[in-house]
VOMAR-561767 format. One line per field, with one value per residue (C-alpha): residue in one letter; x, y, z. Coordinates in nm, 2 decimals, always signed. Example, Ala and Ser with C-alpha at 12.3 -4.5 7.8 and 13.67 -1.06 7.14 Angstrom:
! VOMAR-561767
resn: (a;s) $
X: (+1.23;+1.37) $
Y: (-0.45;-0.11) $
Z: (+0.78;+0.71) $
END
This chain:
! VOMAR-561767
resn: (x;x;x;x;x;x;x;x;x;x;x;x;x;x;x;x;x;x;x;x;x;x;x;x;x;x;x;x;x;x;x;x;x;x;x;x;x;x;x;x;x;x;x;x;x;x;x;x;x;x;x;x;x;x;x;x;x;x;x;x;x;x;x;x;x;x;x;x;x;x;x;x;x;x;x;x;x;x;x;x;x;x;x;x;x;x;x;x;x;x;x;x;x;x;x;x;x;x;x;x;x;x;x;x;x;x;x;x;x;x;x;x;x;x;x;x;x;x;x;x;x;x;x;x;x;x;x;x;x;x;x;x;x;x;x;x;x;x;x;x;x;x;x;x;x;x;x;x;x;x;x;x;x;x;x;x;x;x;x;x;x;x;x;x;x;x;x;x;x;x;x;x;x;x;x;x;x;x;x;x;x;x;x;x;x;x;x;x;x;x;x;x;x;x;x;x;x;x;x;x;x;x;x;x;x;x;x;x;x;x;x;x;x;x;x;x;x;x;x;x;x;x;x;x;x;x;x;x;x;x;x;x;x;x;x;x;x;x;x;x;x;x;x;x;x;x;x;x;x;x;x;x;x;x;x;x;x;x;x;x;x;x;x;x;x;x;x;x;x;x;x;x;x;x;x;x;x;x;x;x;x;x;x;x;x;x;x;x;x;x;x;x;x;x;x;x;x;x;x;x;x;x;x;x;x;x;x;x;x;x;x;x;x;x;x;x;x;x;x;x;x;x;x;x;x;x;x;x;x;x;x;x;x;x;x;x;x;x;x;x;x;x;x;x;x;x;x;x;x;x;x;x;x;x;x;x;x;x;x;x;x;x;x;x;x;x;x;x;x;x;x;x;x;x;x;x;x;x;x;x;x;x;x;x;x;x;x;x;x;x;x;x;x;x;x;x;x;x;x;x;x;x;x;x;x;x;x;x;x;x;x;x;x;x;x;x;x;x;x;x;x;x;x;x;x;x;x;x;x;x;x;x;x;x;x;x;x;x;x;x;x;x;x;x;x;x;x;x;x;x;x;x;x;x;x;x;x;x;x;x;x;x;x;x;x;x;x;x;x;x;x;x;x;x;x;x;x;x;x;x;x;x;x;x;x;x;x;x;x;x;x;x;x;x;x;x;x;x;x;x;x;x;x;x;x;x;x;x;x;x;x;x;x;x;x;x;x;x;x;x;x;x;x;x;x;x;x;x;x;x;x;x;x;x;x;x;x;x;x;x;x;x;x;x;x;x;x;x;x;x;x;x;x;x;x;x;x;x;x;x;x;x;x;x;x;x;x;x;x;x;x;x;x;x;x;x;x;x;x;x;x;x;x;x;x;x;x;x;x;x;x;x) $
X: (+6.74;+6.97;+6.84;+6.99;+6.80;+7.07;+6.99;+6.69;+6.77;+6.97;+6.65;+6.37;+6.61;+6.67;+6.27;+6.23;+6.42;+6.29;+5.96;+6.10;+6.20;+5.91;+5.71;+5.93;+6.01;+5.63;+5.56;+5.86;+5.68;+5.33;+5.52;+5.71;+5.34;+5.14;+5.12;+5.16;+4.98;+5.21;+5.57;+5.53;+5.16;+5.38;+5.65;+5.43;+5.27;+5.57;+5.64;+5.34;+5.39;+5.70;+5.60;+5.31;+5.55;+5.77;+5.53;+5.37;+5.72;+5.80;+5.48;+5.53;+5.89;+5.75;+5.45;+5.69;+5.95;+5.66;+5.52;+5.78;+6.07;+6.39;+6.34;+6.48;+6.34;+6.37;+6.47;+6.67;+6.45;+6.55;+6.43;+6.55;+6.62;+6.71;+7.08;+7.25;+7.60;+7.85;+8.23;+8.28;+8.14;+8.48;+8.58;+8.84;+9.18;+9.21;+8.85;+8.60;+8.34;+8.07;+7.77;+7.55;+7.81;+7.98;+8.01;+7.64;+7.51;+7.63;+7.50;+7.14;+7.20;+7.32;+7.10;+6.73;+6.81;+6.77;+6.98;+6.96;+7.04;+7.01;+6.77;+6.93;+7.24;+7.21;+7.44;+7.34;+7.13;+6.93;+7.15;+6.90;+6.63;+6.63;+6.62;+6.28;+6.14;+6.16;+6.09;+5.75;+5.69;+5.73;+5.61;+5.87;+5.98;+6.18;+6.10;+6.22;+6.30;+6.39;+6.25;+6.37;+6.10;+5.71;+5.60;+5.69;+5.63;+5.25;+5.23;+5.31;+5.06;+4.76;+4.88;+4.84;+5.19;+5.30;+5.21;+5.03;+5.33;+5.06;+5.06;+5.41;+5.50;+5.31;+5.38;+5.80;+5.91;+6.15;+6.14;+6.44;+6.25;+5.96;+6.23;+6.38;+6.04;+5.92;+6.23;+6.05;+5.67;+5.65;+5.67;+5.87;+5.57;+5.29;+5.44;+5.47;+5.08;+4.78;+4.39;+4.59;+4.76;+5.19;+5.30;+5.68;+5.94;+6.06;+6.46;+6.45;+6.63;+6.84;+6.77;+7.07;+6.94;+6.98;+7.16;+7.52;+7.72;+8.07;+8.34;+8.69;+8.69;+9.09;+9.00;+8.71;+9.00;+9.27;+8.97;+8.81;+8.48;+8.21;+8.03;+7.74;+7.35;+7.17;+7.17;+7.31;+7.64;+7.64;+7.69;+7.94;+8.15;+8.13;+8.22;+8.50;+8.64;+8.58;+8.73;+9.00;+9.17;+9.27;+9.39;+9.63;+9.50;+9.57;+9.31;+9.01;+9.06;+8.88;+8.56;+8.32;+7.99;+8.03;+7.69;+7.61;+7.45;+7.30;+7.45;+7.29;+6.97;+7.09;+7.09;+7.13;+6.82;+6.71;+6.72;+6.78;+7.21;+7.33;+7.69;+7.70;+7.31;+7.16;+6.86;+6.87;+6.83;+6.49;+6.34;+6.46;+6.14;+5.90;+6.02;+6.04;+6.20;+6.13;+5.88;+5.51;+5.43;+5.10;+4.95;+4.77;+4.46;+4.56;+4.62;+4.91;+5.08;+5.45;+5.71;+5.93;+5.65;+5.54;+5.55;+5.80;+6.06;+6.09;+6.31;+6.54;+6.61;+6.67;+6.95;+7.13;+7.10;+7.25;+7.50;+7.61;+7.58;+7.87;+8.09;+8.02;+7.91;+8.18;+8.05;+8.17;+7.89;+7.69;+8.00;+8.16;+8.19;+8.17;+8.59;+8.59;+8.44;+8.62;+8.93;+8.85;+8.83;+9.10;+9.34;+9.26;+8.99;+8.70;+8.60;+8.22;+7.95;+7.64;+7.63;+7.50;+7.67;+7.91;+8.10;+8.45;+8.45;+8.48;+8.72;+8.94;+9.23;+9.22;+9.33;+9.55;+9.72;+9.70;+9.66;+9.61;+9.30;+8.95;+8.60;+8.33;+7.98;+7.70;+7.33;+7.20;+7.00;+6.77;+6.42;+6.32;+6.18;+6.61;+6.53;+6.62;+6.34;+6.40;+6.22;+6.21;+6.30;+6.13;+6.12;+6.23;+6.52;+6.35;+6.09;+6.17;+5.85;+5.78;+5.64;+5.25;+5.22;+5.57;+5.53;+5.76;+5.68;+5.78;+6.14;+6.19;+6.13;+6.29;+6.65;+6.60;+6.55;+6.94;+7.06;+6.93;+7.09;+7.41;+7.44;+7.19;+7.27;+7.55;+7.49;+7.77;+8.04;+7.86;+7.82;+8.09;+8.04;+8.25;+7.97;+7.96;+8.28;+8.38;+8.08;+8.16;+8.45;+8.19;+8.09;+8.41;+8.57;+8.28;+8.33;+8.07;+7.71;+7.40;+7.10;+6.83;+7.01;+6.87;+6.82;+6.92;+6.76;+6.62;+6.81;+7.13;+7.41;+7.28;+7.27;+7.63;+7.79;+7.58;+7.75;+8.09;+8.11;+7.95;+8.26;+8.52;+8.40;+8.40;+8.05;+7.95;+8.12;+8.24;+8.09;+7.74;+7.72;+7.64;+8.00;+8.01;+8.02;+8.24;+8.51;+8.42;+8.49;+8.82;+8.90;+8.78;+8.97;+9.27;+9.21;+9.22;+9.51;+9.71;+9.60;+9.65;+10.00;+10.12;+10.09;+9.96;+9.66;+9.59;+9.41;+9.10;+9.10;+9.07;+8.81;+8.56;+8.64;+8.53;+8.25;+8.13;+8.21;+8.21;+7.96;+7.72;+7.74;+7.61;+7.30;+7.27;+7.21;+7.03;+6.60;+6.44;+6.08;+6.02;+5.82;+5.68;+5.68;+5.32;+5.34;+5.62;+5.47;+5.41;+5.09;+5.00;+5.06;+5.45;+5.49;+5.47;+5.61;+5.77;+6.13;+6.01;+5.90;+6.21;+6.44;+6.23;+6.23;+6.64;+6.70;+6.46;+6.63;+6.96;+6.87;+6.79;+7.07;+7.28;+7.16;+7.05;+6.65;+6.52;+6.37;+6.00;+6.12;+5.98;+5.60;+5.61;+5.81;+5.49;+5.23;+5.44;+5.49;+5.13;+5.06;+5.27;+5.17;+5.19;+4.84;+4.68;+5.00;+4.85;+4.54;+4.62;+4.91;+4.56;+4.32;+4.62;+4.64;+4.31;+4.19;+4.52) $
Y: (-5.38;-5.22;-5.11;-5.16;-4.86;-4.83;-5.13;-4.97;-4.69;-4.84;-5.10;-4.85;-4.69;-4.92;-5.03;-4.69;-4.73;-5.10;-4.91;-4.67;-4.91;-5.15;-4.89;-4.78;-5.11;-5.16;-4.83;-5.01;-5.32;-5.16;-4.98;-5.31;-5.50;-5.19;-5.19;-4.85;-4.74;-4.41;-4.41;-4.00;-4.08;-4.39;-4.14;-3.91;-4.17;-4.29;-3.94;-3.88;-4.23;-4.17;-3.82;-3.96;-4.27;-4.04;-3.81;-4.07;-4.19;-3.91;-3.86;-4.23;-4.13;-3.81;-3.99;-4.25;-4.01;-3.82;-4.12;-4.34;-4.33;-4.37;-4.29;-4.02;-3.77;-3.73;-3.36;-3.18;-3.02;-2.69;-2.59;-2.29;-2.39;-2.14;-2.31;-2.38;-2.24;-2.34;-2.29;-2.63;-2.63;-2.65;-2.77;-3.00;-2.84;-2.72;-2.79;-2.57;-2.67;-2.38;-2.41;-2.54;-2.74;-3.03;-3.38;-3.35;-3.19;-3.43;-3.68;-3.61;-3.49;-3.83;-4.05;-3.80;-3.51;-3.23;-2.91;-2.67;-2.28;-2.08;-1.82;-1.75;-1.88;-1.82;-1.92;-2.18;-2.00;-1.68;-1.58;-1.85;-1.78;-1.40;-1.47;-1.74;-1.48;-1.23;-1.48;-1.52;-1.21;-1.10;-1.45;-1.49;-1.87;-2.06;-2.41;-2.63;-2.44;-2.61;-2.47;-2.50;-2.50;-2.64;-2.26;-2.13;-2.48;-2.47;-2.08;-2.16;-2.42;-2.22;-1.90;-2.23;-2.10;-2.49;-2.83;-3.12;-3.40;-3.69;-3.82;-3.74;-3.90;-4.25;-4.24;-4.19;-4.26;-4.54;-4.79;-4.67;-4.37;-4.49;-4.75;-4.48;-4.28;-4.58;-4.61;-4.38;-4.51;-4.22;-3.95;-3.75;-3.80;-3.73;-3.40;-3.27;-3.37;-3.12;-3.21;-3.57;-3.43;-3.42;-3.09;-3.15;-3.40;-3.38;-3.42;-3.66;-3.64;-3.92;-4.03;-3.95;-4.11;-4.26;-4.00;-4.17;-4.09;-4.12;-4.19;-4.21;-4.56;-4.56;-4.35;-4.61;-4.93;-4.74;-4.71;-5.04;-4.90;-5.11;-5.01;-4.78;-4.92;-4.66;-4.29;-4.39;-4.53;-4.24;-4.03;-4.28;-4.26;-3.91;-3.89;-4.10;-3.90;-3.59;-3.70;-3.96;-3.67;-4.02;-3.81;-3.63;-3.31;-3.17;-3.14;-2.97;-2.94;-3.29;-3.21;-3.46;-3.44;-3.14;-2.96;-2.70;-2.37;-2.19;-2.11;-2.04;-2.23;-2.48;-2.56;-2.85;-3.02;-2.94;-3.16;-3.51;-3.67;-3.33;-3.28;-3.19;-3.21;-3.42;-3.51;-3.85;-3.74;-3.60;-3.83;-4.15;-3.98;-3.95;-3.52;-3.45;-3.09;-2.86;-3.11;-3.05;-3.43;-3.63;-3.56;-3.83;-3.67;-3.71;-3.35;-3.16;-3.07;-2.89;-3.10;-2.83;-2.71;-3.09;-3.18;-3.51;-3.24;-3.21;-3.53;-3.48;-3.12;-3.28;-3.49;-3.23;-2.94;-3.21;-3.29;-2.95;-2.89;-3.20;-3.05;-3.35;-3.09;-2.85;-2.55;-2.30;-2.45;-2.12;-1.96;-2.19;-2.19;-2.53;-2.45;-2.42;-2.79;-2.93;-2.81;-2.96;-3.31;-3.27;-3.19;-3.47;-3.21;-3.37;-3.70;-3.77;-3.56;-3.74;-3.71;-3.92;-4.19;-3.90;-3.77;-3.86;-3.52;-3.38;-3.64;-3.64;-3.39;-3.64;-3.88;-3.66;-3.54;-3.88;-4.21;-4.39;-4.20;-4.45;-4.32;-4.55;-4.53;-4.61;-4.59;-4.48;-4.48;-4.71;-4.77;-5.03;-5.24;-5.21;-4.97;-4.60;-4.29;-4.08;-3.84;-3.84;-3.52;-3.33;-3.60;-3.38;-3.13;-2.95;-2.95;-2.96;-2.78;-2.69;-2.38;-2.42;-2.39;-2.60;-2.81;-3.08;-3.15;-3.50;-3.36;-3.33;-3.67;-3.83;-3.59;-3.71;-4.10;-4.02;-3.86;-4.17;-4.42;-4.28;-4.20;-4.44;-4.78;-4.96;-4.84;-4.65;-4.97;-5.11;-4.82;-4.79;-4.43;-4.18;-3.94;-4.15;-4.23;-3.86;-3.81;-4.04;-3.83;-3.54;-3.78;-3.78;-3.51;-3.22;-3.11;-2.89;-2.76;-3.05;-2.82;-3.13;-3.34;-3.67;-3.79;-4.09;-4.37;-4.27;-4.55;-4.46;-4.47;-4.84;-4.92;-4.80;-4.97;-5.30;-5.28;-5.21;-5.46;-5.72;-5.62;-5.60;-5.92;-6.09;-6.12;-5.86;-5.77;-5.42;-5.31;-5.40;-5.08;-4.70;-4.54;-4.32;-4.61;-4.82;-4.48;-4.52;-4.91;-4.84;-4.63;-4.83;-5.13;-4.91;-4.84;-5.22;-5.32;-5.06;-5.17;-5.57;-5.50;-5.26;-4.95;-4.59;-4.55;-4.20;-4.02;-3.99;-4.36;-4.39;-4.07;-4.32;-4.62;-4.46;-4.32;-4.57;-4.91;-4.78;-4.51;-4.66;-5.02;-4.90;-4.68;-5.03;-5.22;-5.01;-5.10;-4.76;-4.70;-4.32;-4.07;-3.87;-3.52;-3.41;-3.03;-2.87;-2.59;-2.23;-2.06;-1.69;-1.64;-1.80;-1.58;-1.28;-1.42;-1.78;-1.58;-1.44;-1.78;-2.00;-1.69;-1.75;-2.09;-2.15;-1.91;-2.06;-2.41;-2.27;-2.09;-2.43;-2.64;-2.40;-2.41;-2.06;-2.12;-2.37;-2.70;-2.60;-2.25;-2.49;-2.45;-2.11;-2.07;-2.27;-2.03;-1.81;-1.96;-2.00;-1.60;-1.49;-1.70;-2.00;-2.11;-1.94;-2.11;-2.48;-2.42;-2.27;-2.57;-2.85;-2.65;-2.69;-3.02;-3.07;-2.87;-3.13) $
Z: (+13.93;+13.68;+13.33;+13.01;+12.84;+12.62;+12.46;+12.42;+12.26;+11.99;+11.94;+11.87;+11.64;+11.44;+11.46;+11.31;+11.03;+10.97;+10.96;+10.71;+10.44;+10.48;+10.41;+10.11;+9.99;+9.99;+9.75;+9.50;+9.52;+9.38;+9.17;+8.96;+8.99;+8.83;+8.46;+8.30;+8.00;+7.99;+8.14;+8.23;+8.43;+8.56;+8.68;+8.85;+9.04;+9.18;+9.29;+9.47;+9.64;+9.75;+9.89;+10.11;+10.23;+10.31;+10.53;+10.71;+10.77;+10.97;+11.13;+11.30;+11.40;+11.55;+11.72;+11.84;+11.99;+12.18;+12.30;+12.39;+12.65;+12.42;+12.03;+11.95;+11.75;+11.38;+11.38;+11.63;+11.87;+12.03;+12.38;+12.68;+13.01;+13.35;+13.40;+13.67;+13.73;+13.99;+14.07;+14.01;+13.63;+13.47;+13.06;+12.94;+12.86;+12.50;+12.43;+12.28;+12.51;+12.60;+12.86;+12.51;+12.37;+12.62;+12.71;+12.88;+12.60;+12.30;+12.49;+12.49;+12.09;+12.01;+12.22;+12.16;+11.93;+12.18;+12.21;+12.43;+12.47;+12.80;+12.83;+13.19;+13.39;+13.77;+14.06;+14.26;+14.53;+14.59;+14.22;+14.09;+14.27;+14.17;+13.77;+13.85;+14.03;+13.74;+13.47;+13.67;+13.73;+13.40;+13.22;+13.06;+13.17;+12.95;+12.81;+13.08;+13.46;+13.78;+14.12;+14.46;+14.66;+14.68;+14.73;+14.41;+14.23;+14.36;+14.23;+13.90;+13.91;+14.06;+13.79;+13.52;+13.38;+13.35;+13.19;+13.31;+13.29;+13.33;+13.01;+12.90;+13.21;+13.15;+12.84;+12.85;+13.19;+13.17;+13.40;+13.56;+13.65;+13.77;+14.04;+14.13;+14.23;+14.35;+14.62;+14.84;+14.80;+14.48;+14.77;+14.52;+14.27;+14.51;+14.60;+14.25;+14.21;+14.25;+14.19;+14.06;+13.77;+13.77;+13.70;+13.77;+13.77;+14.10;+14.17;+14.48;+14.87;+14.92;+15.25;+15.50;+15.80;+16.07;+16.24;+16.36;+16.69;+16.60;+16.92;+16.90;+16.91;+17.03;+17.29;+17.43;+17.36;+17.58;+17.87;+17.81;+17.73;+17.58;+17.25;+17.35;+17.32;+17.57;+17.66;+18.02;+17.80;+17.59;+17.92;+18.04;+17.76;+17.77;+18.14;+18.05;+17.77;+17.97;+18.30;+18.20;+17.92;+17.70;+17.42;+17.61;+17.58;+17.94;+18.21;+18.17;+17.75;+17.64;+17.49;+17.53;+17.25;+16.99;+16.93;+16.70;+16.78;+16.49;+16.13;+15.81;+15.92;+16.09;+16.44;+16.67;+16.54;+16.24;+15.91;+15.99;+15.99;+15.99;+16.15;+16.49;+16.55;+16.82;+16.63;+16.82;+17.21;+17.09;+16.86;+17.13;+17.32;+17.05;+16.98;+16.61;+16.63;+16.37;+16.20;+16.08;+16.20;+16.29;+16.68;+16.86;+16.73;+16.41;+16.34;+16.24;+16.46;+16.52;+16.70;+16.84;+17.10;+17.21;+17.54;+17.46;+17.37;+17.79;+17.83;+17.55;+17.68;+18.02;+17.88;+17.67;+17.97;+18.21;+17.99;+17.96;+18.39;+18.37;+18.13;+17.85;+17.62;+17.44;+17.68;+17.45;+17.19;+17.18;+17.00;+16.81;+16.43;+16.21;+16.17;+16.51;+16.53;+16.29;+16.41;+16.74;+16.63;+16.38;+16.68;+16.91;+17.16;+17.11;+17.08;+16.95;+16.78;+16.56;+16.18;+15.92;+15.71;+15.61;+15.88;+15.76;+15.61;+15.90;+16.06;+15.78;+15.97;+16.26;+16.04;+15.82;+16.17;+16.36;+16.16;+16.45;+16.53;+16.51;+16.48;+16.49;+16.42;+16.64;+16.57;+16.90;+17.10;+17.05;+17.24;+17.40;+17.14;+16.96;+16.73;+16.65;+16.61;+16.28;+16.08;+15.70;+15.52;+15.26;+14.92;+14.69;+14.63;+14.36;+14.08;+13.70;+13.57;+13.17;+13.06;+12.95;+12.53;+12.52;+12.21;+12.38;+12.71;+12.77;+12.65;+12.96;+13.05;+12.78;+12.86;+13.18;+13.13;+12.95;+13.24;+13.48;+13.24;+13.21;+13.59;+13.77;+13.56;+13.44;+13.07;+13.05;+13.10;+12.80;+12.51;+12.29;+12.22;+12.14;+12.28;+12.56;+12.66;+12.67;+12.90;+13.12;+13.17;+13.27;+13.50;+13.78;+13.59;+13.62;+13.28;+13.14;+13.23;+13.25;+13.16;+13.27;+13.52;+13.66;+14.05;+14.25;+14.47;+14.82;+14.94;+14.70;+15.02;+15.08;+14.75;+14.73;+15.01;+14.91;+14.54;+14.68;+14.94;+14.71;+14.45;+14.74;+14.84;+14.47;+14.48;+14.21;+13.90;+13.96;+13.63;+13.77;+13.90;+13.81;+13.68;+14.03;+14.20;+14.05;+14.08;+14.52;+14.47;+14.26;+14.58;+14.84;+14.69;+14.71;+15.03;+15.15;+14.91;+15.09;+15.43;+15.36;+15.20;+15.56;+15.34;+15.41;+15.19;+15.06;+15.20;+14.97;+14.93;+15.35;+15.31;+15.07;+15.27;+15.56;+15.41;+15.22;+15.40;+15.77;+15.78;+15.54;+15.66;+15.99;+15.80;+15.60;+15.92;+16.09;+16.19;+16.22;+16.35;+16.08;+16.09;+15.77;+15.84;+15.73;+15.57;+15.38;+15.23;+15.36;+15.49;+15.44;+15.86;+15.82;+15.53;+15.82;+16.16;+16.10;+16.13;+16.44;+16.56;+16.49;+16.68;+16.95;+16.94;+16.90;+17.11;+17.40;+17.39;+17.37;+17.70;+17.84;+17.73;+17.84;+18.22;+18.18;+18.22;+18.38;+18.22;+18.34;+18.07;+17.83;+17.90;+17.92;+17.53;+17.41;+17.54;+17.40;+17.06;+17.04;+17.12;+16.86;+16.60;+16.62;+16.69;+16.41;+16.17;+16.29;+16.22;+15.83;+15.82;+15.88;+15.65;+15.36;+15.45;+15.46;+15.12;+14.96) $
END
């Protein structure tokens, strides 16, 4: 599964220069075997032969580096790119490392001959999003650009301000590439394609499903509660939790299930494993909140407004009437949430694979404090409803008239090497070995960046438990994780030898081997979302529409409408909008 494109590298170097002297050593050869009748004309000759060897020399190395996925090319090649800035972009002590010149940098100099300057740098964000806008707008793009959403991506297409990848991407994908595409059926790929020509290469979602419900597993041990398979033990254990105060809060201040209201475009469904979300009451029923997904007619159709939303609404609104829902969830702030579980107050809330970030200060505070991870609930034929989320993060696009647009591709297929692989353990480097200080360190600015596996938390808990377990050498992995399995084998040693382990090493254990066993083990029945794009109608009222729709179900799960509320929301949904946005959403999907 793991490629040694390294290897590679160095090989069609060196067949490059093999080709080099052949052909030079073939020009000497005619040379000694022609007879001269005038030692100046011989001279000349000589000259002119070594002149055209020398040209079509180049030219192969040229052809060859725009052709193939690892040769490097013979002279540096320069390019722009829209970078990237974040806090966390930070440069070895003493060094003289800029933005242009750093660990990620050398590395793509040494192993392709690029080099890069910046014609922007943008913070992460709207910052970044701003300076796109304008380069559009004013068509001035630079050579290579990332963009965040499928919007923009597809306007740059339609204005024909960007290449067609197609060939430069069968020709120089590396096969790592094309694995790691193919990790998600080529999703990634297919969304980047319009009229069947790539125009992007596509920085994949890692998948962070199933969503998880994590209990206080002391808590359930001290009241002899069972490990939780349907909603009726969900409730149970909440009841318990609630009623039975096993943390010793005092009466009345146990909160049962946290749930979060609405911040910064989130709310308590919304993208799938998302802390404090209850993705899972919904999609147990066949309800896809929030997702453009496939009616019975085979339609698009959206799932917020379906009538299977009903049960799960049901459940959470009787939950709250009990008191197994934090009731002041309508105010709360994430602090507020985390601070709650770090103190002992609450003791489950669903998240993905991941959660330990927020249970970290329960742990810090209280060693003693357990959370497990469930993946419930299930249906009735054992397995748990999810939805996929959108397959890509972003789209690497290159300005149209760019004399180099597989660049891109080739920087890339360094990037997934170094990061995706286990090259790194086995290049000697210089170059490399500082960069795989980049690598956990965050030293310096990576102007093309690379992506990971679909599956890449599986992947990682597979690797780490096969090294923990002697099974897999702990180089056969990508450098980041072998750093998690240095920390997770901390983590044990501590443990085994009656130790406190640190707390980061407990933070990746948990993360790694407890959270991501359970998303390992997990048989889901998923559901492909169907539309991710915008219509001209959500342009104008989708705000208006997902106010009205948060702010409907929050009315609900709070007790404050009625359950039958829901019917009347829809017709209203559908008045203001919403109708008119299904239809444009099918006719998009249907012109695709």
């Amino acid at each position: 599964m793991r490629r040694n494109l390294g290897g590679k590298l160095t090989a069609t170097f060196l067949a490059v220069c093999m080709v080099a002297t052949m052909l030079g050593g073939c020009s000497k050869n005619e040379k000694n075997n022609t007879v001269s009748t005038e030692k100046q004309e011989s001279t000349e000759n000589d000259s002119k032969t070594t002149e055209e060897t020398t040209g079509d020399s180049t030219e192969d190395a040229w052809k060859l580096a725009k052709t193939t996925p690892d040769a490097p090319y013979p002279e540096t090649v320069e390019y722009t790119v829209g970078a990237t800035v974040t806090t966390s972009i930070k440069f070895p002590e003493g060094s003289n490392d800029t933005t242009t010149d750093n660990g990620y940098t050398r590395l793509y100099k040494e192993k392709i001959n690029i080099q890069n300057t910046n014609k922007f740098e943008a913070t992460d964000g709207e910052d970044y999003k701003q300076k796109v806008s304008m380069a559009i707008t004013t068509g001035d793009l630079p050579d290579i650009m990332k963009v965040d959403d499928y919007a923009t991506f597809k306007e740059l297409v339609e204005n024909d301000l960007i290449e067609d990848l197609t060939e430069a991407y069968n020709n120089c994908a590396s096969d790592l590439m094309k694995e790691i595409y193919e990790s998600n059926d080529n999703k990634a790929l297919d969304m980047a394609t319009v009229d069947g020509k790539l125009y992007a290469i596509p920085t994949t979602t890692i998948s962070g499903g199933p969503e998880l419900l994590w209990l206080r597993g002391d808590w359930m041990d001290k009241l002899g509660l069972a490990e939780p398979k349907t909603i009726d033990d969900i409730t149970n254990i909440l009841k318990e939790f609630v009623a039975k105060d096993p943390g010793g809060n005092g009466a009345g201040k146990t909160v049962g299930l946290a749930v979060m209201p609405s911040w910064n475009g989130n709310f308590m469904y919304s993208s799938y494993a998302g802390a404090y979300q209850v993705n899972n009451i919904f999609t147990m029923n066949g309800a896809y909140p929030k997702q453009w997904i496939k009616g019975a007619d085979g339609s698009a159709v959206y799932g917020s407004v379906q009538p299977e939303m009903k049960q799960g609404l049901e459940v959470l609104a009787n939950w709250y009437k009990d008191g197994l829902i934090d009731q002041q969830m309508a105010v709360r702030t994430e602090d507020d949430l985390k601070a709650l579980i770090g103190n002992g107050q609450c003791g489950a809330f669903f998240s993905g694979w991941w959660a330990p970030y927020h249970t970290v200060a329960s742990y810090t505070l209280n060693p003693d404090a357990e959370w497990r991870a469930y993946a419930v609930p299930t249906g009735s034929d054992g397995k748990v409803n999810a939805y996929t989320n959108n397959p890509n993060q972003n789209y690497f696009v290159v300005r149209k008239g760019f004399e180099y647009p597989e660049l891109l591709i080739k920087g890339k297929n360094v990037s997934l090497a170094y990061n995706q692989s286990s090259e790194a353990f086995s290049d000697t480097s210089e170059t490399v070995k500082y960069y795989c200080d980049t690598v956990t360190g965050q030293y310096g600015l990576d102007p093309l960046g690379g992506f990971d596996y679909y599956n890449a938390a599986q992947l990682a808990y597979q690797h780490i438990t096969e090294a923990l377990d002697g099974k897999r050498d702990e180089h056969d992995m990508s450098m980041y994780e072998n750093s998690l399995y240095e920390s997770c084998k901390r983590y044990k040693d501590a443990v085994d030898s009656g130790q406190e382990p640190t707390t980061d090493d407990w933070l990746n254990y948990q993360c790694r081997v407890v959270g991501s066993g359970v998303l390992n083990d997990t048989v889901m029945n998923l559901v492909d979302p169907v539309f991710f794009d915008q219509t001209d109608t959500m342009r104008m009222k989708w705000a208006t529409l997902v106010k009205m729709e948060e702010e409907a179900i929050m009315q609900i799960v709070t007790n404050q409408k009625e359950i039958s509320y829901f019917d009347k929301f829809v017709e209203e949904w559908k008045a203001a909008g919403g109708d008119q946005i299904t239809k444009e959403v099918n006719e998009a999907i249907a012109n695709k």
